[in-house]
C-alpha positions as CSV (number, residue, x, y, z in Angstrom):
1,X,164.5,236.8,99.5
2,X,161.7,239.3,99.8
3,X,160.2,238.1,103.6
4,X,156.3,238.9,104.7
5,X,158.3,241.2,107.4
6,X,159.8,243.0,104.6
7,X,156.8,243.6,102.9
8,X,155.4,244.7,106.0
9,X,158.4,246.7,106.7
10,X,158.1,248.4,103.2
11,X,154.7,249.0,103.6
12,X,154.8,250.7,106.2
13,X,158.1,253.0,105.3
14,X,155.7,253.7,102.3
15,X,152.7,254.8,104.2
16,X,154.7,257.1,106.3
17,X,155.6,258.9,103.1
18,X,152.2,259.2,101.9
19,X,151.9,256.4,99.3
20,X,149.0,254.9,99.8
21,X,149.0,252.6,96.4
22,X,153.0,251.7,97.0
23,X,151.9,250.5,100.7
24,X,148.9,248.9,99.8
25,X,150.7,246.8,97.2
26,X,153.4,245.5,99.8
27,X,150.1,244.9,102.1
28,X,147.8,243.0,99.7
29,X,151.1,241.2,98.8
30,X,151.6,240.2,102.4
31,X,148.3,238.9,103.1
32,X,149.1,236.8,99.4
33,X,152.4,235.0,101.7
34,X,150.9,235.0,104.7
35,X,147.1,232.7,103.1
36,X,150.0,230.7,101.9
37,X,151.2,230.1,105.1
38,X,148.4,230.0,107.2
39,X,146.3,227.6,105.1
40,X,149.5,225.3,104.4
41,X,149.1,225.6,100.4
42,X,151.2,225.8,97.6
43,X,150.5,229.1,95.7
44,X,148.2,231.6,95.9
45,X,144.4,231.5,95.6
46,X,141.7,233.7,95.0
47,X,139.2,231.9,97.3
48,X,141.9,231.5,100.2
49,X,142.7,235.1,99.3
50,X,139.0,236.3,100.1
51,X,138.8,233.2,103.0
52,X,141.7,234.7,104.7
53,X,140.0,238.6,104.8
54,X,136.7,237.0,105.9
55,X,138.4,235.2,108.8
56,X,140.4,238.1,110.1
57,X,137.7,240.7,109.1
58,X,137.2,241.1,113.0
59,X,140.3,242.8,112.9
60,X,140.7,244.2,109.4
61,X,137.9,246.5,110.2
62,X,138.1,247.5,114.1
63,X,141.8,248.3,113.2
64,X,141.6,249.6,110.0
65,X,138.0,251.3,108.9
66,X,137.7,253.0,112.2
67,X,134.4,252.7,114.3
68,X,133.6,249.4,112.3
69,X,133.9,245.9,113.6
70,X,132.1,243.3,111.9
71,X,133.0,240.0,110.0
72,X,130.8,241.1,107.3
73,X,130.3,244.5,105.4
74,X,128.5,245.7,102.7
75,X,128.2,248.7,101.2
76,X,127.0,250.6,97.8
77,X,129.6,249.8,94.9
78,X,128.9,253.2,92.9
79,X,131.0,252.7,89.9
80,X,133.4,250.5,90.8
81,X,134.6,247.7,88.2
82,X,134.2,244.4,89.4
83,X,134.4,241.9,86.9
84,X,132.1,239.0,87.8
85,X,130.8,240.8,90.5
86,X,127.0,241.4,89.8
87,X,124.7,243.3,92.3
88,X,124.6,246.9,94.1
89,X,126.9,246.3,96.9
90,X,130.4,244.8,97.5
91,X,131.7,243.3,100.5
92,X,135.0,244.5,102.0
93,X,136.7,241.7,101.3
94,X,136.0,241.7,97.5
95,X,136.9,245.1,97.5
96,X,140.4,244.6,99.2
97,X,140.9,241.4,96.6
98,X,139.7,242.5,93.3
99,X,140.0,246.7,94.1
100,X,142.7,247.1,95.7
101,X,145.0,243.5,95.4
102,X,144.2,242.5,91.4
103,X,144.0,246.3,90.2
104,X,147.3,247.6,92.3
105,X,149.2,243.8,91.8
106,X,147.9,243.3,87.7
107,X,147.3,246.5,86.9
108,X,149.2,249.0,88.7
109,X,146.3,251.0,89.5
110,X,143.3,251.5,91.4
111,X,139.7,251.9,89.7
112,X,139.5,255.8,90.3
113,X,135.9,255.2,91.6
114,X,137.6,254.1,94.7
115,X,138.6,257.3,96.7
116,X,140.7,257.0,99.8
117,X,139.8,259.5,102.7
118,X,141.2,260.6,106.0
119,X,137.7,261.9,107.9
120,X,135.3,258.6,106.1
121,X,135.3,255.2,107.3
122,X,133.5,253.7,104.2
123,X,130.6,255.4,102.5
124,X,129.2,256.2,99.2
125,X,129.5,259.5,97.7
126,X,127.2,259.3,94.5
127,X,129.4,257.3,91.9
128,X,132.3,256.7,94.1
129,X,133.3,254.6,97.0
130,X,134.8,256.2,99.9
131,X,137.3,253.9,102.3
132,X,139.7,255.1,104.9
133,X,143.7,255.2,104.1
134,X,143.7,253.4,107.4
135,X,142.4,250.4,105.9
136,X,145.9,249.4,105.2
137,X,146.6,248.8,109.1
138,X,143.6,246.6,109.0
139,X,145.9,244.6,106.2
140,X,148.4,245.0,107.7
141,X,147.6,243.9,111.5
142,X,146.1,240.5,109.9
143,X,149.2,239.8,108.6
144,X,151.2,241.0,111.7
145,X,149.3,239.4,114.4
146,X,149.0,235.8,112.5
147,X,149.7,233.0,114.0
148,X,151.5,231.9,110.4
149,X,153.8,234.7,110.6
150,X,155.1,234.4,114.7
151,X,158.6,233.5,113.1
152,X,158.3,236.3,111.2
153,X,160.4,240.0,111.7
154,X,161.3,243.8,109.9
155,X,164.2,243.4,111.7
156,X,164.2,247.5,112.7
157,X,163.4,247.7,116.4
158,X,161.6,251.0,116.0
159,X,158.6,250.1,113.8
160,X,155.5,249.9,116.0
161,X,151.7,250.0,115.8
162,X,148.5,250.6,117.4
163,X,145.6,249.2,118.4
164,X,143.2,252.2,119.3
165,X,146.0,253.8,122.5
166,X,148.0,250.3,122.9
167,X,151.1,251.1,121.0
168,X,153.6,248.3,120.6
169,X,157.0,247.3,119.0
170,X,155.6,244.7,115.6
171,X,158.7,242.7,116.3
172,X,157.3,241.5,119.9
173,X,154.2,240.6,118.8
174,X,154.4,238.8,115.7
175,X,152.0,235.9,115.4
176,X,150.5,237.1,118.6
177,X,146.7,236.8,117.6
178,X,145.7,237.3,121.1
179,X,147.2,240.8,121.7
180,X,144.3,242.1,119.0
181,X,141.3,240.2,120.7
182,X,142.7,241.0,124.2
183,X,142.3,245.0,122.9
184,X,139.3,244.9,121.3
185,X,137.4,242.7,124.4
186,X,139.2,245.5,126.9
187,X,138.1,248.1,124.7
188,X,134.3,247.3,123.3
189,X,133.4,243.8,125.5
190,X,132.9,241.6,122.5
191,X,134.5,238.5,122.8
192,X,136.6,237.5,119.6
């Protein structure tokens, strides 16, 4: 059986080999189990998809587009193809969900107007959307730290993450939602 701590644990091994698509499949597939879980339901959802990002944005963005903290973020959609979605601008969560989840999970690809980069947190460039590869942490640590997923483990004792400098072992803090919000109140005062 294919566990949310395997998925974690895979992407992860993937990321640290540069394959950003590969470890943002296992990611976007994790969050998938982990709605499941969380919200007590049967199968997967689009809605509880996008409810789930929108609850844990708070730490999707402060631990994965760096600089940003916000439970809601908008920016200029360029090019991007997003069927059903009408307007100028696209939310981070409906980029995660229909970008980077439907496109990587349906269509084993991202739309190349989406351009991953190590020095932007999320911009615009002309036709393209810029994100930061670190987003995947920010998937990653809402699966990690939810309380759906405390009986959860990659069973390798060496995997670890940050949180800005607070480094820990994933397997010790599974579930542990209030490890993240402890951080970020230490670290910027806002109370999560």
């Amino acid at each position: 059986m294919i566990t949310i701590g395997k998925r974690v644990k895979s992407a992860i091994d993937h990321w640290a080999k540069g394959e950003i698509e590969l470890s943002l499949t296992d990611a976007c597939i994790a969050v998938d189990a982990t709605s499941i879980k969380y919200y007590k339901l049967t199968k997967s959802s689009g809605n509880e998809y996008q409810r789930f990002l929108r609850e844990f944005m708070w730490l999707i963005t402060y631990s994965g587009l760096p600089g940003l903290m916000s439970q809601n973020v908008e920016v200029p959609r360029g090019k991007l193809s997003l069927p059903g979605i009408t307007g100028d601008t696209v939310s981070v969560e409906q980029l995660i969900y229909y970008v980077l989840r439907c496109d990587l999970v349906h269509a084993n690809s991202i739309d190349p107007n989406l351009v991953f980069s190590n020095h932007v947190t999320l911009g615009n460039d002309g036709d393209k959307l810029l994100i930061s590869s670190n987003i995947v942490w920010g998937i990653l640590h809402s699966v990690i730290f939810n309380p759906a997923n405390a009986d959860e483990k990659i069973g390798g004792e060496f995997y670890w993450t940050s949180i800005t400098d607070f480094k820990m072992f994933i397997d010790d803090y599974w579930g542990k939602i209030h490890i993240p919000k402890k951080i970020i109140q230490f670290y910027t005062g806002v109370v999560v």
